[in-house]
N, C-alpha and C positions, 0 to 999 in steps of 0.2 A: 535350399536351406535358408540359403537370406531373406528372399520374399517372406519364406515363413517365419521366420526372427521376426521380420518388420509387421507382418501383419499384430502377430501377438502385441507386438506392441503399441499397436494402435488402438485394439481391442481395449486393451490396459487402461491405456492412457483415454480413450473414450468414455469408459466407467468411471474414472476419477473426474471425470469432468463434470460428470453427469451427478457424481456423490456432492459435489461441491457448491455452498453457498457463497454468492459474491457480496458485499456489502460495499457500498461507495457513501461514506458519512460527507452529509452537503448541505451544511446549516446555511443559512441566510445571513447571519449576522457575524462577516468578517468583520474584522477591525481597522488591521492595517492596512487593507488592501481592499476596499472597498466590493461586493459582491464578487467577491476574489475566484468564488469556484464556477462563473459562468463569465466571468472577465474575457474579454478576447483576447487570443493571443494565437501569432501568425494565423492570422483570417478565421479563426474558429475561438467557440464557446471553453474554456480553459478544461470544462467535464466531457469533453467531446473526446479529446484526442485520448483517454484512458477509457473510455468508452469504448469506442473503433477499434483497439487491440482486444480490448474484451471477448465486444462482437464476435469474431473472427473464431476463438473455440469455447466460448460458452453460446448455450443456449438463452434468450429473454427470461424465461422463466426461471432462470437457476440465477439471473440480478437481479439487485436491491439497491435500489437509490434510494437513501434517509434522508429526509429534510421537512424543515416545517414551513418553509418557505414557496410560497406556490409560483410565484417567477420562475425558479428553477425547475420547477415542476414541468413548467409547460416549452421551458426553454429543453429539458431532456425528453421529454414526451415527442418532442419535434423530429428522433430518430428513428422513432417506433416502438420505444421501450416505457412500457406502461408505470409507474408508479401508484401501487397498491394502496396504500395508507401516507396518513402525512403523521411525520415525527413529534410525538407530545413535546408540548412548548418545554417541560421539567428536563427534556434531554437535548433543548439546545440552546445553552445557555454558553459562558464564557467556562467554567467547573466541571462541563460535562465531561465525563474521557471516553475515548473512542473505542474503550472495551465496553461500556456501558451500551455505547451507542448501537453495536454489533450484538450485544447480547440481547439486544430490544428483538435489532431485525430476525436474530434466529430464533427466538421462543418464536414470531408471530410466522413463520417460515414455518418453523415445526407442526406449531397446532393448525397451518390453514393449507399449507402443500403437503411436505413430506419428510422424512429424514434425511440428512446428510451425514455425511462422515467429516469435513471438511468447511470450513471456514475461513473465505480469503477476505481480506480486510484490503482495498485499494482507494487510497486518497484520489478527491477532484484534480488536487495539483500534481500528480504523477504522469505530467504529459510525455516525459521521457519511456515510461512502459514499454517494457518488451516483452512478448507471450514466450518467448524460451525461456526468462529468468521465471515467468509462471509455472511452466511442466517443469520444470528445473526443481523447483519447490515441492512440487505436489509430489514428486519424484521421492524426494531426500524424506518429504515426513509419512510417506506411505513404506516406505522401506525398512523404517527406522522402527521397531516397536518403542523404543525409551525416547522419541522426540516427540513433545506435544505441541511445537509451535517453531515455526519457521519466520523470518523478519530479513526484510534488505536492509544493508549495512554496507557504509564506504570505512574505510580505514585512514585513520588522521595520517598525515603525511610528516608530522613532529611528535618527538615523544610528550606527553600528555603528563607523564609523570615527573615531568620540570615545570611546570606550567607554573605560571606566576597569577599574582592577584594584587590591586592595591588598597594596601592597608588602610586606615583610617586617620593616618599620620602622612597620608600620601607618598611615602616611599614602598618600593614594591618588596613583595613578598614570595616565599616560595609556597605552595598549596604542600610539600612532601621536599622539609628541608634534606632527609637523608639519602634522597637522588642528586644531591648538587655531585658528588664524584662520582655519580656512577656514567658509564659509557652509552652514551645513546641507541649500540644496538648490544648491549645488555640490559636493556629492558625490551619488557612484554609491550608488543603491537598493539595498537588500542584502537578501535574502532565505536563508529556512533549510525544511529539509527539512520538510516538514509530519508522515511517519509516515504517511501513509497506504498511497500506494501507489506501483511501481515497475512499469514497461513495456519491457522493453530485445528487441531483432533474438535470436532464439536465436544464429545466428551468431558474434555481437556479443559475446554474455553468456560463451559457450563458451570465448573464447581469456583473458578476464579475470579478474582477484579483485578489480577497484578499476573498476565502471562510472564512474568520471571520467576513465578514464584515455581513455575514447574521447566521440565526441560528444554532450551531454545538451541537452535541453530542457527549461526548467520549466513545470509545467502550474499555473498562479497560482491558487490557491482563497481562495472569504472566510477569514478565522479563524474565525467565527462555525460553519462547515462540514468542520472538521481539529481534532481537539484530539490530541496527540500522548500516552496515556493511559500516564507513567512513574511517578505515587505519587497518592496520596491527591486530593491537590488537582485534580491531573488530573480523576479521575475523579468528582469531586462538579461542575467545573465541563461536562464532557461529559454527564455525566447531567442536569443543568439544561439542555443545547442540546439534548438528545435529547427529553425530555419536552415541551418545547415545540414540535418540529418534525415529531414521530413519533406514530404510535398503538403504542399496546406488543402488539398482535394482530399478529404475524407469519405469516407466509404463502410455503410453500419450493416455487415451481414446478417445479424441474429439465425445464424445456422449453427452453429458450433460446428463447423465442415471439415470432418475430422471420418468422414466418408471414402 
């Protein structure tokens, strides 16, 4: 009976995989961090190491690397993974948002492959990735009929609703003076977007520009396993979790091996 538990659920988990478009938004023109999504870090390309988890249960043709930049083009080309089109200059600006940017690759997904049910959105800088918080995902929003969108989220380690700000007078302020007595675990948990990655219904995604605007779930990760890689620091403290947790020999199946 367990063989057969488990087989179904490969079968399962196979088909969701298969239903699923992956998108990796990869402009050229970082700011702070200079060609930030092919930057080297521990001996690899910074879109390599979210790449190679990819690899491993998606198939090539079910990823989409966006960008209008053709260095990265041929620097991800170099794992076997083709890159169909190059990103209109109009969506890779500093203004662009990265539902835009998804919504480009799935219309051009739709009208020149196929349908999906499913739309994963994973940043260049998500060198931390793990493929079980991905079926983990696919899991919660295929289960779920009232969830249209799935997002990794670390949870603040301080309550958020004392937070300070300062004034204009340069002495500090409260952001929410009527938390000053309340007890730090009488208040509500608060959590922020981790930057890794985004799972929403194609459906869902299609009528939207603001996935809040309909139903989310957070997918909870350690911090130790999200580091959200916007400047410098980011990325000295991501490359200390990766060198500790990773071998830098990378390895690009494009089998989805889920056989």
């Amino acid at each position: 009976m367990k063989n057969e538990v488990n087989l179904i659920f490969l079968v399962m988990l196979k088909t969701l995989l298969e239903e699923t478009l992956v998108v990796l938004p990869a402009r050229g023109g970082s700011k702070r961090i200079a060609k930030k999504n092919i930057k080297s870090i521990h001996g690899n390309p910074m879109i390599y190491w979210p790449l190679s988890v990819l690899s491993r249960i998606f198939k090539p043709e079910n990823i989409i690397v966006s960008t209008e930049c053709n260095e990265i083009k041929k620097v991800v080309e170099k794992t076997g993974l083709q890159i169909p089109y190059a990103r209109p200059l109009d969506l890779a600006n500093d203004f662009t948002s990265t539902t835009a940017v998804t919504k480009h690759a799935l219309d051009w997904y739709l009208t020149n492959v196929k349908y999906v049910r499913f739309v994963l959105t994973v940043y260049p800088t998500a060198v931390l990735l793990n493929e079980d918080d991905i079926i983990t995902a696919l899991e919660h929003c295929n289960s779920d009929p009232d969830c249209h969108t799935v997002i990794s989220a670390c949870s603040y380690n301080r309550p958020v609703q004392r937070a300070l700000y300062e004034g204009r007078n340069g002495y500090a302020k409260m952001f929410w003076p009527e938390n000053y007595k309340q007890r730090s675990q009488d208040l509500a948990e608060a959590h922020y977007d981790a930057g890794q990655f985004y799972l929403s219904k194609t459906d869902a995604l299609l009528c939207t520009e603001n996935i809040f605007d309909h139903n989310v779930k957070l997918m909870l990760l350690d911090p130790d396993k999200a580091v959200d890689i916007d400047n410098h620091h980011d990325f000295l403290i991501a490359e200390k979790l990766l060198i500790k947790q990773r071998e830098s020999v990378l390895n690009f199946s494009w089998f989805g091996n889920l056989t």
